[in-house]
Biopython code that builds the backbone (N, CA, C, O; Angstrom):
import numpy as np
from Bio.PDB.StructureBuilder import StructureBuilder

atoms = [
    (1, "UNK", "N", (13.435, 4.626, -0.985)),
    (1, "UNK", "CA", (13.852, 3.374, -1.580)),
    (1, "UNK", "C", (12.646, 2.576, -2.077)),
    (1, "UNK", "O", (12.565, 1.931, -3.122)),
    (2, "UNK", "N", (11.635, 2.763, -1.032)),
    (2, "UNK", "CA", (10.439, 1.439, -1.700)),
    (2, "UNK", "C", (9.902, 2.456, -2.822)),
    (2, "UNK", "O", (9.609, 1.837, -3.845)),
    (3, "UNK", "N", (9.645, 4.140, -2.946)),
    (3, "UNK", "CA", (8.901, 4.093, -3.698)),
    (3, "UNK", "C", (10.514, 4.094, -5.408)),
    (3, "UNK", "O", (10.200, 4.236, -6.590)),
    (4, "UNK", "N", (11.175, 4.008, -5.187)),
    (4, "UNK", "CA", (12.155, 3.489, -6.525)),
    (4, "UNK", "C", (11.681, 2.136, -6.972)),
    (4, "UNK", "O", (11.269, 1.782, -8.076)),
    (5, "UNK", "N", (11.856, 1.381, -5.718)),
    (5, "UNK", "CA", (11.463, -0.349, -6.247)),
    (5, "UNK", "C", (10.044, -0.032, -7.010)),
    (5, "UNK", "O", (10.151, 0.042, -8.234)),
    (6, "UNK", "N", (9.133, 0.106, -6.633)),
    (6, "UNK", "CA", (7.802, 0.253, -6.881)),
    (6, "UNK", "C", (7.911, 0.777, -8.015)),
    (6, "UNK", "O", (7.148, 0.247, -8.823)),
    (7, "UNK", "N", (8.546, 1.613, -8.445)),
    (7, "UNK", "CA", (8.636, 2.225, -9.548)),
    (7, "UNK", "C", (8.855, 1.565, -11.204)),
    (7, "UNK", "O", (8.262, 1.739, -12.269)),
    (8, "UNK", "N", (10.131, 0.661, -10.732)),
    (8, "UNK", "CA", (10.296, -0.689, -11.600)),
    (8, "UNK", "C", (9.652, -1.729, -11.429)),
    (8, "UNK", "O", (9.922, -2.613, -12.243)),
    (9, "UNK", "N", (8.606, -2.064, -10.390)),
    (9, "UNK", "CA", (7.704, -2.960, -10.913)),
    (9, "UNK", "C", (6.695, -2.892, -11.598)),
    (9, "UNK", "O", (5.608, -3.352, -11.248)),
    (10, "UNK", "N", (6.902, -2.349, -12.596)),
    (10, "UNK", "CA", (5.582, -2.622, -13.806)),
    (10, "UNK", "C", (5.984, -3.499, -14.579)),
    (10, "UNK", "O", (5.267, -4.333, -15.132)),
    (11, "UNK", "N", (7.235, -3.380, -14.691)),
    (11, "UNK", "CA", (8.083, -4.401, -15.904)),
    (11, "UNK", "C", (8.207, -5.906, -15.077)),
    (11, "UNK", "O", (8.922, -6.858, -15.389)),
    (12, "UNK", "N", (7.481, -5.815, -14.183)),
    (12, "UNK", "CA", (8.071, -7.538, -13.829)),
    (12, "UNK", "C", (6.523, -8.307, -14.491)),
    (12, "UNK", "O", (5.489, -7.925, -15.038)),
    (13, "UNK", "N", (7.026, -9.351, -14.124)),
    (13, "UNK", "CA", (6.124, -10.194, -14.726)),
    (13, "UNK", "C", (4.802, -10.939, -14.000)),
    (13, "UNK", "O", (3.716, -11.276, -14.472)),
    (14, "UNK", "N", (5.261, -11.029, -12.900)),
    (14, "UNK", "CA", (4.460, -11.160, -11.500)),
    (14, "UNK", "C", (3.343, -9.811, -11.269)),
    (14, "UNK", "O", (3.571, -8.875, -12.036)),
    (15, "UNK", "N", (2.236, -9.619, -10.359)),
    (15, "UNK", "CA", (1.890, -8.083, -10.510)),
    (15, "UNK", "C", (2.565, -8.709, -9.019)),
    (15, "UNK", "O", (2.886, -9.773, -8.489)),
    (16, "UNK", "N", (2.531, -7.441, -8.809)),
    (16, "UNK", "CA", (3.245, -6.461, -7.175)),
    (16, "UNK", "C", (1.996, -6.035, -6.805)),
    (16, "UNK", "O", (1.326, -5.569, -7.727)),
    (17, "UNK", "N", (1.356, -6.070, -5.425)),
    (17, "UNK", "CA", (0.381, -5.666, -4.732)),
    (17, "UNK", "C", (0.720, -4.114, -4.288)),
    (17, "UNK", "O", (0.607, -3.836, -3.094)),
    (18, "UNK", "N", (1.096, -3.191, -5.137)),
    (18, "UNK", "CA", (1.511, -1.306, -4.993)),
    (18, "UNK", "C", (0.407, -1.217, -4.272)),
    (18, "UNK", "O", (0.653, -0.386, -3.398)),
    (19, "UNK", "N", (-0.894, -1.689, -4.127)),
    (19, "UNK", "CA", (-1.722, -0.424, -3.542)),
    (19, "UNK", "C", (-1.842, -1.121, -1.958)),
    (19, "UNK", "O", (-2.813, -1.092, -1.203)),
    (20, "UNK", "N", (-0.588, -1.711, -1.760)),
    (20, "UNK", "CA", (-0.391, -1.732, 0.006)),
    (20, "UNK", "C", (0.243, -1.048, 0.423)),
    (20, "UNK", "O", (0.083, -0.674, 1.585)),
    (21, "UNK", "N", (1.270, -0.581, -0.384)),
    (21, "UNK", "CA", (2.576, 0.804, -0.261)),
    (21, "UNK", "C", (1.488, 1.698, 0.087)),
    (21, "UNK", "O", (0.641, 2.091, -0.715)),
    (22, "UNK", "N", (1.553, 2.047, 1.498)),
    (22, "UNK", "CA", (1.466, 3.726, 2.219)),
    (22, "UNK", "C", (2.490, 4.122, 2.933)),
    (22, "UNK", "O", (3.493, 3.513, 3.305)),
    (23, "UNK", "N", (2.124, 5.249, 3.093)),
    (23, "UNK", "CA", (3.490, 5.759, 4.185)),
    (23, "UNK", "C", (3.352, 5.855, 5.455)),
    (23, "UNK", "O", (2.218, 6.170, 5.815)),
    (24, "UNK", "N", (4.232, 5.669, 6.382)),
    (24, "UNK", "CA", (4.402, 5.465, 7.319)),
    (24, "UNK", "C", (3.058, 6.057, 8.800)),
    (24, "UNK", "O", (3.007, 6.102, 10.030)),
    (25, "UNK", "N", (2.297, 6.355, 7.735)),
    (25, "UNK", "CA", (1.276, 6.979, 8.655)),
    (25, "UNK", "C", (-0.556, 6.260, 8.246)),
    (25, "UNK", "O", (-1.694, 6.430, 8.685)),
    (26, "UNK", "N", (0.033, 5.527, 7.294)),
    (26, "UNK", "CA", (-1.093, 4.721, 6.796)),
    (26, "UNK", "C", (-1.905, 5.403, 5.370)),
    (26, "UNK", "O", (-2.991, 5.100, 4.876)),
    (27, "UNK", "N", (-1.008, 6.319, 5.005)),
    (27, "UNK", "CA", (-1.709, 7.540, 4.159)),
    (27, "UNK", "C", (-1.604, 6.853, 2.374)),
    (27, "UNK", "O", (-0.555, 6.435, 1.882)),
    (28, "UNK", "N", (-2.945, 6.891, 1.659)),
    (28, "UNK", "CA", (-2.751, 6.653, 0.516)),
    (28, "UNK", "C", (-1.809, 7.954, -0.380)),
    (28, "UNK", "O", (-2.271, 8.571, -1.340)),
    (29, "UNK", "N", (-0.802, 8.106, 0.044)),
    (29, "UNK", "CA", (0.316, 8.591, -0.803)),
    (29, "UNK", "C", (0.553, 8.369, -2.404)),
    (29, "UNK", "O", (0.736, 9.267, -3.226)),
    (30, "UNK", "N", (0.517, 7.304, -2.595)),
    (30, "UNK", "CA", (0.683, 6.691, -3.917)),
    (30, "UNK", "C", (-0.516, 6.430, -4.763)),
    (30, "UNK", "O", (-0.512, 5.742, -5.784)),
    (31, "UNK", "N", (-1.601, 7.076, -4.217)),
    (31, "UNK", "CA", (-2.614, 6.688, -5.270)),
    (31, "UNK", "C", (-3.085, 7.222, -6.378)),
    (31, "UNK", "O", (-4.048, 6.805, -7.021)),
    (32, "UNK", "N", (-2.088, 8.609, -6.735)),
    (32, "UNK", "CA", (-2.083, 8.773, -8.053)),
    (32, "UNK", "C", (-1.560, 8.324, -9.254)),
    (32, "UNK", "O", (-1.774, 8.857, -10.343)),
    (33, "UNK", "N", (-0.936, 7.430, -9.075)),
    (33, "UNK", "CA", (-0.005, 6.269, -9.510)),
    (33, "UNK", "C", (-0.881, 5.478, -10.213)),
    (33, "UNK", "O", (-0.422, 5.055, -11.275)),
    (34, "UNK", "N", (-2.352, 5.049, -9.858)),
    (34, "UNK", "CA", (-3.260, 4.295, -9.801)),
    (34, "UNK", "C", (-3.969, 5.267, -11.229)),
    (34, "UNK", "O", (-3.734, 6.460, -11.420)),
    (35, "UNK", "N", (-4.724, 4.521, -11.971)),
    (35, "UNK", "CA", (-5.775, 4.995, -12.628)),
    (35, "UNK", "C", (-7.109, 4.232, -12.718)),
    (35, "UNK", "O", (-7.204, 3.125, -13.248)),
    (36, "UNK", "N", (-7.919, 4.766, -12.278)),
    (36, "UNK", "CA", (-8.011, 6.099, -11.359)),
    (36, "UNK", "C", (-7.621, 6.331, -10.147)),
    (36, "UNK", "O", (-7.851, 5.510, -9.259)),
    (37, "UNK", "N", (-7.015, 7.401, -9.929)),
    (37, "UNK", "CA", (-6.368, 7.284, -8.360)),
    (37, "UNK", "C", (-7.255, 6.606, -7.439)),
    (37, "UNK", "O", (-6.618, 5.912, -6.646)),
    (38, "UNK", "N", (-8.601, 6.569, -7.261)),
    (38, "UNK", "CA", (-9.514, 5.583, -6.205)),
    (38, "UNK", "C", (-9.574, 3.985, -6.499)),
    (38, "UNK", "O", (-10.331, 3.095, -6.111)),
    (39, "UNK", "N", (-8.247, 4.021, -7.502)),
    (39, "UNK", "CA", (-8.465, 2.553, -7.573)),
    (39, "UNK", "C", (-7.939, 2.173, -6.254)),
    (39, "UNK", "O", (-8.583, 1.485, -5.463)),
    (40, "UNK", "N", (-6.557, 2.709, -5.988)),
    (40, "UNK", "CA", (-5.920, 2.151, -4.224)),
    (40, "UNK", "C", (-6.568, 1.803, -3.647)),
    (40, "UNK", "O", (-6.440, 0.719, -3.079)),
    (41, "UNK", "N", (-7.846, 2.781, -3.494)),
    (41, "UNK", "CA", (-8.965, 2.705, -2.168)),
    (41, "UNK", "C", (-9.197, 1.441, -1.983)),
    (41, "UNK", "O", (-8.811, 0.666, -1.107)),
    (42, "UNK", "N", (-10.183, 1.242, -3.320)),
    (42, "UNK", "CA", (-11.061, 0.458, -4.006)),
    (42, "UNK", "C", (-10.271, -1.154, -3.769)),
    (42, "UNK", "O", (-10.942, -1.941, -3.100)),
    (43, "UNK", "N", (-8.922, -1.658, -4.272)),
    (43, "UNK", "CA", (-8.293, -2.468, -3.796)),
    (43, "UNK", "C", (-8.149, -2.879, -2.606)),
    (43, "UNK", "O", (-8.356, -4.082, -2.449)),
    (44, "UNK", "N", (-7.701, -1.948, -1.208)),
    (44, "UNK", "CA", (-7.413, -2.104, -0.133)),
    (44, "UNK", "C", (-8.865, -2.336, 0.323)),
    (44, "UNK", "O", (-9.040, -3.359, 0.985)),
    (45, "UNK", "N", (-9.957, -1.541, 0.074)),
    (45, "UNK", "CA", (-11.086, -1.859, 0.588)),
    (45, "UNK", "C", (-11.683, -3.472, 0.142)),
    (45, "UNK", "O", (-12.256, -4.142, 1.001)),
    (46, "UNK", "N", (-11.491, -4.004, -1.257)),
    (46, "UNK", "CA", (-11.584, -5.291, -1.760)),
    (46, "UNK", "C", (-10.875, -6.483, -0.642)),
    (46, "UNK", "O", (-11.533, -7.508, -0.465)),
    (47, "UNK", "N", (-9.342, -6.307, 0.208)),
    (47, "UNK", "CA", (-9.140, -6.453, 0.968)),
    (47, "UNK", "C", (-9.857, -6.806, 1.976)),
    (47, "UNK", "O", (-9.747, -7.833, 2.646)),
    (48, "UNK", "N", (-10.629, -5.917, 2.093)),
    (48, "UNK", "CA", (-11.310, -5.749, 3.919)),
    (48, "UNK", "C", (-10.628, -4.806, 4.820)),
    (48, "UNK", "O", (-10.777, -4.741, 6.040)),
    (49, "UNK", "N", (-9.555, -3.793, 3.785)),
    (49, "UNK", "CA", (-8.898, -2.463, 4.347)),
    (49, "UNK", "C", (-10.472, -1.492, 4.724)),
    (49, "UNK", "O", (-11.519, -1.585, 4.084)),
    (50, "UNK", "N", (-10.240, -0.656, 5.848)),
    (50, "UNK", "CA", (-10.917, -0.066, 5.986)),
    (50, "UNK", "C", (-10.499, 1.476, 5.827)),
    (50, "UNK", "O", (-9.630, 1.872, 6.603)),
    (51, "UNK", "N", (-11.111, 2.523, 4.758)),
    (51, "UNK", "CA", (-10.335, 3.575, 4.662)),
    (51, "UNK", "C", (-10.931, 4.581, 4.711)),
    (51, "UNK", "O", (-12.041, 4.535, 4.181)),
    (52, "UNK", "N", (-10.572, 5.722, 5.248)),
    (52, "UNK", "CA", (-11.524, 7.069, 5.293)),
    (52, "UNK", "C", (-10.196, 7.704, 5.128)),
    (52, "UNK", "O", (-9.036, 7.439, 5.442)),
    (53, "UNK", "N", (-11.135, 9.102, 4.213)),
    (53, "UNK", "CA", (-9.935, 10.357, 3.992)),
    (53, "UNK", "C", (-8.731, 9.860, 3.585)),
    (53, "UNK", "O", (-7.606, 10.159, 3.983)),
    (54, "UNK", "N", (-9.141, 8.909, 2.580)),
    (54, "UNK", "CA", (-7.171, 8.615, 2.019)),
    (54, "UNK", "C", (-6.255, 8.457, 3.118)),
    (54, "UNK", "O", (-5.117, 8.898, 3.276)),
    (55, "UNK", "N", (-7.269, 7.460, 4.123)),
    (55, "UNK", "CA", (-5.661, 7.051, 5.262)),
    (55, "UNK", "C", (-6.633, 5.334, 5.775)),
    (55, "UNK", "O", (-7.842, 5.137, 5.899)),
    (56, "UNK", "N", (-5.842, 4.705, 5.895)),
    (56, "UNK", "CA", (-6.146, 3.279, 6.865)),
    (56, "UNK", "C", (-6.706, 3.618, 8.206)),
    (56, "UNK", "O", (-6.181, 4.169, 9.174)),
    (57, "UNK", "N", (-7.897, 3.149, 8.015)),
    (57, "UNK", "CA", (-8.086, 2.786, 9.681)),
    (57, "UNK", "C", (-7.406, 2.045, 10.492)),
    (57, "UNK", "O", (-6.749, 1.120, 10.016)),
    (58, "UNK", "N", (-7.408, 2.209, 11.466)),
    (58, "UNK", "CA", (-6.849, 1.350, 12.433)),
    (58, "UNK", "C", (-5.257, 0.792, 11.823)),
    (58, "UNK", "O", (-4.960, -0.401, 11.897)),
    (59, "UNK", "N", (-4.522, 1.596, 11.359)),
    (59, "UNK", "CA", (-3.277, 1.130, 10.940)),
    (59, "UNK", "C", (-2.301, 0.396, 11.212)),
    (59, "UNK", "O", (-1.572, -0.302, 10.507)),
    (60, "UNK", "N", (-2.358, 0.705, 12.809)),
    (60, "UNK", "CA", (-1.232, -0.376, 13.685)),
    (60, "UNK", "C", (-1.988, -2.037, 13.404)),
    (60, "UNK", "O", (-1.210, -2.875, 12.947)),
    (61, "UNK", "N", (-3.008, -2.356, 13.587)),
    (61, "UNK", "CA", (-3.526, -3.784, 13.135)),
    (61, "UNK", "C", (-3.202, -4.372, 12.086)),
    (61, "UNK", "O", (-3.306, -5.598, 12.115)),
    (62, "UNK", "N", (-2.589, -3.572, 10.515)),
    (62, "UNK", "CA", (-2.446, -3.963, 9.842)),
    (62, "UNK", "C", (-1.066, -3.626, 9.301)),
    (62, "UNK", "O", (-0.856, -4.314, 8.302)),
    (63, "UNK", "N", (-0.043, -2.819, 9.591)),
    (63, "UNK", "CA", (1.166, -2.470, 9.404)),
    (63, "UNK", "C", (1.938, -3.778, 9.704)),
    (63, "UNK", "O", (1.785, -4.585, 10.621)),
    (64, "UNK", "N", (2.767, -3.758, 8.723)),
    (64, "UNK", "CA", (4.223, -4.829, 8.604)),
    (64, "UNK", "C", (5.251, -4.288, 9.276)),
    (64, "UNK", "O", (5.394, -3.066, 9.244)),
    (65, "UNK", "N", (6.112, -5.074, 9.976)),
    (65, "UNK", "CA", (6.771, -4.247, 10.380)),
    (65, "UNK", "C", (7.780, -5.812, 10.110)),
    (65, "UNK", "O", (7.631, -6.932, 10.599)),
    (66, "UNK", "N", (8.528, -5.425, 9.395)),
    (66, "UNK", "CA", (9.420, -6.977, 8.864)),
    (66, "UNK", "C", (10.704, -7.142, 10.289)),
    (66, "UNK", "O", (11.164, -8.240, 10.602)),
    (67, "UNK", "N", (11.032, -6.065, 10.865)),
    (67, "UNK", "CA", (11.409, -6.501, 11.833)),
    (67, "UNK", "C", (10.978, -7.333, 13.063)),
    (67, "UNK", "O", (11.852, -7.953, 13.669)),
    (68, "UNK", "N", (9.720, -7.390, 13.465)),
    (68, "UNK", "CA", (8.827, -8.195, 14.220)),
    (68, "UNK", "C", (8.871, -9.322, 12.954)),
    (68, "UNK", "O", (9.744, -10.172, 13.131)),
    (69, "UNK", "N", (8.258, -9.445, 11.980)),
    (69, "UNK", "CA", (7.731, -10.517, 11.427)),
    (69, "UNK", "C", (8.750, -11.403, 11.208)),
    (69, "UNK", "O", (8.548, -12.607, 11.364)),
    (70, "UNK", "N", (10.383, -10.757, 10.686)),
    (70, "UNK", "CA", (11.368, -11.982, 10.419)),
    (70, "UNK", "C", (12.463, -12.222, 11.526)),
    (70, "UNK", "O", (13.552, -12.776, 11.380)),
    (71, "UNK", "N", (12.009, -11.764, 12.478)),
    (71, "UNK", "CA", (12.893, -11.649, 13.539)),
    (71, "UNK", "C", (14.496, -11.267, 13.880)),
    (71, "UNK", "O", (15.223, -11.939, 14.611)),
    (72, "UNK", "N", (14.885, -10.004, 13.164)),
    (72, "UNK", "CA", (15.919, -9.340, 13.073)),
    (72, "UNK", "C", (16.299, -8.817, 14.211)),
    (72, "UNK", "O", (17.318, -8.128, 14.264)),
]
sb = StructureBuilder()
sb.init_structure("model")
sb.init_model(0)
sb.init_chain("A")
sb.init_seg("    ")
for serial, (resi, resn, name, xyz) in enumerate(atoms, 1):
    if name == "N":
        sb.init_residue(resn, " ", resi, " ")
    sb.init_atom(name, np.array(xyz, "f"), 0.0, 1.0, " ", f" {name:<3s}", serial, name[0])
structure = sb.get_structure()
């Protein structure tokens, strides 16, 4: 489902922050999407993401988990 949404946001008008979309394991999945694919990196690291081998460090510190956050 997110990567469909993601898919139609190019056409919005707002930008969409895509290079936070990883998968469930912290893995830059989507960064061929990107041109150049090391742009993801390059973003998340602009962040203060820390990344080795196309995956997040320390992932649980920085994972959303909208059930904790909106209280469902």
């Amino acid at each position: 489902m997110v990567g469909w949404a993601m898919n139609g946001c190019h056409h919005a008008k707002l930008k969409v922050p895509a290079h936070r979309v990883v998968n469930r394991n912290g893995m830059l999945t989507g960064k061929f999407h990107f041109s150049p694919p090391e742009k993801m990196e390059q973003l998340l690291k602009k962040e203060g993401i820390k990344v080795k081998d196309d995956k997040i460090l320390d992932f649980k510190k920085h994972f959303w988990n909208p059930v904790d956050e909106l209280g469902f």
